[in-house]
C-alpha positions in Angstrom: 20.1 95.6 242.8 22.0 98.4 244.9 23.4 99.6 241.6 20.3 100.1 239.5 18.6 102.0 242.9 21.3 104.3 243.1 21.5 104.5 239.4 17.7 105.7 239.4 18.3 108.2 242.0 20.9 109.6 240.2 18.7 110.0 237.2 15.7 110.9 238.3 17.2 114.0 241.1 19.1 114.7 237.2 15.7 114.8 235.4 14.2 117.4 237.9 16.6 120.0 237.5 15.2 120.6 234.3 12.6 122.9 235.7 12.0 125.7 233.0 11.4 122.6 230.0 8.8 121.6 232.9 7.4 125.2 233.0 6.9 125.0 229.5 5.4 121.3 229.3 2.8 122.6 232.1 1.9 125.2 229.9 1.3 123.5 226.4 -0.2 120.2 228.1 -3.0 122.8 229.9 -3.5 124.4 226.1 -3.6 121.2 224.5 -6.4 119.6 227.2 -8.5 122.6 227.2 -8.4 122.4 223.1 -9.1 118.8 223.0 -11.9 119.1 225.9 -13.9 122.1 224.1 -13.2 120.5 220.6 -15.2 117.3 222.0 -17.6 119.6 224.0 -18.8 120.7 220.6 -19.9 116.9 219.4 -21.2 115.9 222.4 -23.5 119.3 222.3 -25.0 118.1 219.5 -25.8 114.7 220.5 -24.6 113.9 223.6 -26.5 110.5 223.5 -24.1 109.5 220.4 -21.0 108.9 222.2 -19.5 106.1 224.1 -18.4 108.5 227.2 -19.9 110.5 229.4 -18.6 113.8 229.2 -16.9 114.0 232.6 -15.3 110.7 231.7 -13.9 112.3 228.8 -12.8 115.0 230.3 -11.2 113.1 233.3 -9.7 110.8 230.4 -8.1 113.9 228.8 -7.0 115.6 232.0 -5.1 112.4 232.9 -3.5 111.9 229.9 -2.4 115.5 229.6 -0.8 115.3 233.1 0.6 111.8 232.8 2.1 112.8 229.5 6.2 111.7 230.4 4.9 108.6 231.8 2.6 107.0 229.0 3.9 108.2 225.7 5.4 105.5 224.0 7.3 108.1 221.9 8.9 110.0 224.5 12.1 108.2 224.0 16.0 108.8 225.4 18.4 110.4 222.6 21.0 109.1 224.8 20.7 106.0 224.3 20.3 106.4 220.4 23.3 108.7 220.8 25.3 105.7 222.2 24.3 103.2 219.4 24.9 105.3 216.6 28.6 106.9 217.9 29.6 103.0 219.1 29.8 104.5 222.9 28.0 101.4 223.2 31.0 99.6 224.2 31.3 101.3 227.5 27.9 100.2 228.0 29.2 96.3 227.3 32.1 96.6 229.8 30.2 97.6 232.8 29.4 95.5 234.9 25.3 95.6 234.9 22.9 93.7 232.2 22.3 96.5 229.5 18.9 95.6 229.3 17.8 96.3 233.3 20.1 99.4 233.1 18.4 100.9 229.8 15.0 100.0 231.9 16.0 101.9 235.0 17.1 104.6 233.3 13.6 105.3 231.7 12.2 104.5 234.2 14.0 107.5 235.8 13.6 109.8 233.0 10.2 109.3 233.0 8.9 109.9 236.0 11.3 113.0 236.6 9.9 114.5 234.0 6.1 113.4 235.0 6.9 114.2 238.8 7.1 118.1 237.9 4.5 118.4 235.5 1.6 116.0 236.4 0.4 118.0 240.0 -0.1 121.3 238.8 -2.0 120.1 235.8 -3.8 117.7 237.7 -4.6 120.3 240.8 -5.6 123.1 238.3 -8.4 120.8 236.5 -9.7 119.2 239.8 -10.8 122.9 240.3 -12.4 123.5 236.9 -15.9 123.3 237.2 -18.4 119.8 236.0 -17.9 118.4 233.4 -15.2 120.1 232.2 -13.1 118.9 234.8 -11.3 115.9 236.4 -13.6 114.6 238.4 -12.7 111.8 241.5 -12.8 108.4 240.8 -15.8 106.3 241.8 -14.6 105.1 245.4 -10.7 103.9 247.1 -11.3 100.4 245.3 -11.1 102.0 241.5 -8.9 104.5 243.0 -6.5 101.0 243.6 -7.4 99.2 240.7 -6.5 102.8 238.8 -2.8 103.0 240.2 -2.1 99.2 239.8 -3.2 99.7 235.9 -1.2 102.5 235.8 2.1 100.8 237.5 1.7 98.2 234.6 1.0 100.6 231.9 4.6 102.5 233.1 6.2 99.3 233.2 4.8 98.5 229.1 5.5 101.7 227.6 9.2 101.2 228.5 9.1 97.9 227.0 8.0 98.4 223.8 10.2 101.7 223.8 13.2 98.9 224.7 12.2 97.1 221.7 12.9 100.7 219.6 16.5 101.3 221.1 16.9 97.3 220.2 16.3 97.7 216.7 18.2 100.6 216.4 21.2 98.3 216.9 20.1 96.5 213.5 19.3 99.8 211.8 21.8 101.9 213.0 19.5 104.8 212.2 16.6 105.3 214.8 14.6 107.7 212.5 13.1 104.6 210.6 11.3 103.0 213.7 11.0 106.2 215.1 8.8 107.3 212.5 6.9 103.9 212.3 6.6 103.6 216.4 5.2 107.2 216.4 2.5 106.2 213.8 1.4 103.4 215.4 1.3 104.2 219.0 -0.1 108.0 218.4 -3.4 105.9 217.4 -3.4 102.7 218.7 -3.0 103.9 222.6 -5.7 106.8 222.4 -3.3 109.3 222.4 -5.3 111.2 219.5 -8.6 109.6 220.0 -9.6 107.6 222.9 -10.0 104.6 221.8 -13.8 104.2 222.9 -14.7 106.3 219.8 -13.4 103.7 217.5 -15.7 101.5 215.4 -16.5 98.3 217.6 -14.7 96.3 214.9 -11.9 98.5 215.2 -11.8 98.4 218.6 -12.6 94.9 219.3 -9.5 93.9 217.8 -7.5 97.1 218.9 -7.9 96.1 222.6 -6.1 92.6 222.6 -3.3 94.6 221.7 -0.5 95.6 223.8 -1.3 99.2 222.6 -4.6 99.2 224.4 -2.9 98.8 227.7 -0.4 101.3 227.5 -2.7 104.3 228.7 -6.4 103.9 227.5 -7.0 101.0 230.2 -6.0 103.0 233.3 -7.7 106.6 232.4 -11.0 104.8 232.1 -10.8 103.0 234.8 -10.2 105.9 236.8 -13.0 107.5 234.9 -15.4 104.5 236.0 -15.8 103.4 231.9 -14.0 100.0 232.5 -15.8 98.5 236.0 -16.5 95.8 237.8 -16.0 91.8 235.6 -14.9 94.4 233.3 -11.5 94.9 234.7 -9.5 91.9 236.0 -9.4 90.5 232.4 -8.0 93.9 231.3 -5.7 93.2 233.7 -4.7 90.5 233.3 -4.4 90.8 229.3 -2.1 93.5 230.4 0.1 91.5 232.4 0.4 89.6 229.9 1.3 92.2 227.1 3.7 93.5 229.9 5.7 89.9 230.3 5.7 88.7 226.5 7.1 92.6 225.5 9.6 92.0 228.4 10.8 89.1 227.8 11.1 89.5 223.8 13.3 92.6 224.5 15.7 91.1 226.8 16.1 88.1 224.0 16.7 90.4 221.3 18.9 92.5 223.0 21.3 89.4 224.1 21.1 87.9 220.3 22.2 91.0 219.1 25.0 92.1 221.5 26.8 88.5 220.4 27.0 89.8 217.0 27.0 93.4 217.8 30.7 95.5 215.9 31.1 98.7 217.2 32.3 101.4 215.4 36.2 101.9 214.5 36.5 97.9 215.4 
């Protein structure tokens, strides 16, 4: 355990030196939210009554997702690791002496929330300020404050996964721009990222939210947002945990049946 702390040190002081990319994260994540908030704005102007959110929700929905951006995308993913798959460096990954699978999951872990650390307080200081609604506003009291982080916490934990479950397959593909392609399709809708996913149809969304997708951000934005409250949440939850131990679990299987068979490059 000593060597995947230090490990994740070592990578997450690495991740914040990268302060300029961060600059100009900060700076397209503000355009993008404002975009998104006054492109909704528009809709709800003409029938606010139409829509499944309030707009402060939305607009606390957006802000969090905008500033949380490193943490929750489920394409965000390590070139490093695909890097090592494709070249066969994957054999100095074998000979160390550490389970692959924990150290792939520390290290974006690290990544992650490097990247998230330097970008996610301005962004979320700034739109505190904006004025109602087109701002983030606080949650409804300490208790969904609580219930928000713990969401979130388990929402981190998924998104690395399922991304797990793309560097896995890249071991059977040997090209990552396959999944890639069909991970980015799938997760760019199916997690809220382009719509949230209260907007779908209820048939849609009905079947959308007893998927793993569901809890990778859309779950913890509204229930910071107060959308998702009271009997509403510990089932989320706990559908969520759930998610989070079956994607786990699968990855570290896969992973072991296909380092037994795994040939590396040159031998």
């Amino acid at each position: 355990m000593k060597a995947y702390r230090a490990f994740f040190r070592i990578r997450f002081t690495a991740g914040l030196q990268y302060r300029a990319a961060a600059v100009a994260g900060i700076m397209t994540q503000f355009a993008w939210g404002f975009l998104s908030i006054l492109l909704f704005s528009a809709f709800y102007k003409a029938n606010p009554a139409a829509f499944p959110m309030e707009f402060s929700q939305l607009a606390s929905y957006i802000w969090l997702q905008q500033a949380l951006l490193a943490i929750f995308m489920p394409w965000y993913l390590d070139n490093e690791i695909f890097a090592l798959i494709q070249s066969g460096s994957l054999a100095y990954e074998l000979v160390r002496p550490l389970d692959v699978y924990n150290f792939w999951f520390v290290k974006n872990l690290a990544l992650r929330l490097s990247r998230a650390v330097l970008r996610s307080f301005p962004i979320l200081f700034v739109a505190a300020l904006l004025p109602a609604p087109y701002g983030l506003t606080a949650p409804s009291g300490i208790n969904a404050f609580l219930l928000f982080l713990g969401s979130a916490v388990l929402s981190f934990m998924l998104v690395v996964s399922f991304c797990m479950l793309v560097y896995i397959a890249t071991i059977y593909t040997m090209s990552p721009l396959g999944i890639r392609v069909a991970a980015l399709a799938a997760t760019e809708l199916l997690t809220g990222s382009i719509i949230p996913l209260p907007f779908f149809p209820d048939k849609v969304l009905a079947i959308v939210r007893l998927t793993p997708f569901a809890a990778m951000q859309d779950l913890p934005f509204r229930i910071y947002s107060g959308h998702v409250a009271g009997s509403e949440v510990w089932p989320a939850l706990a559908l969520q945990a759930f998610w989070l131990v079956l994607l786990f679990l699968l990855g570290r299987a896969w992973l072991a049946k296909g380092l037994r068979k795994v040939a590396i490059q040159g031998g």
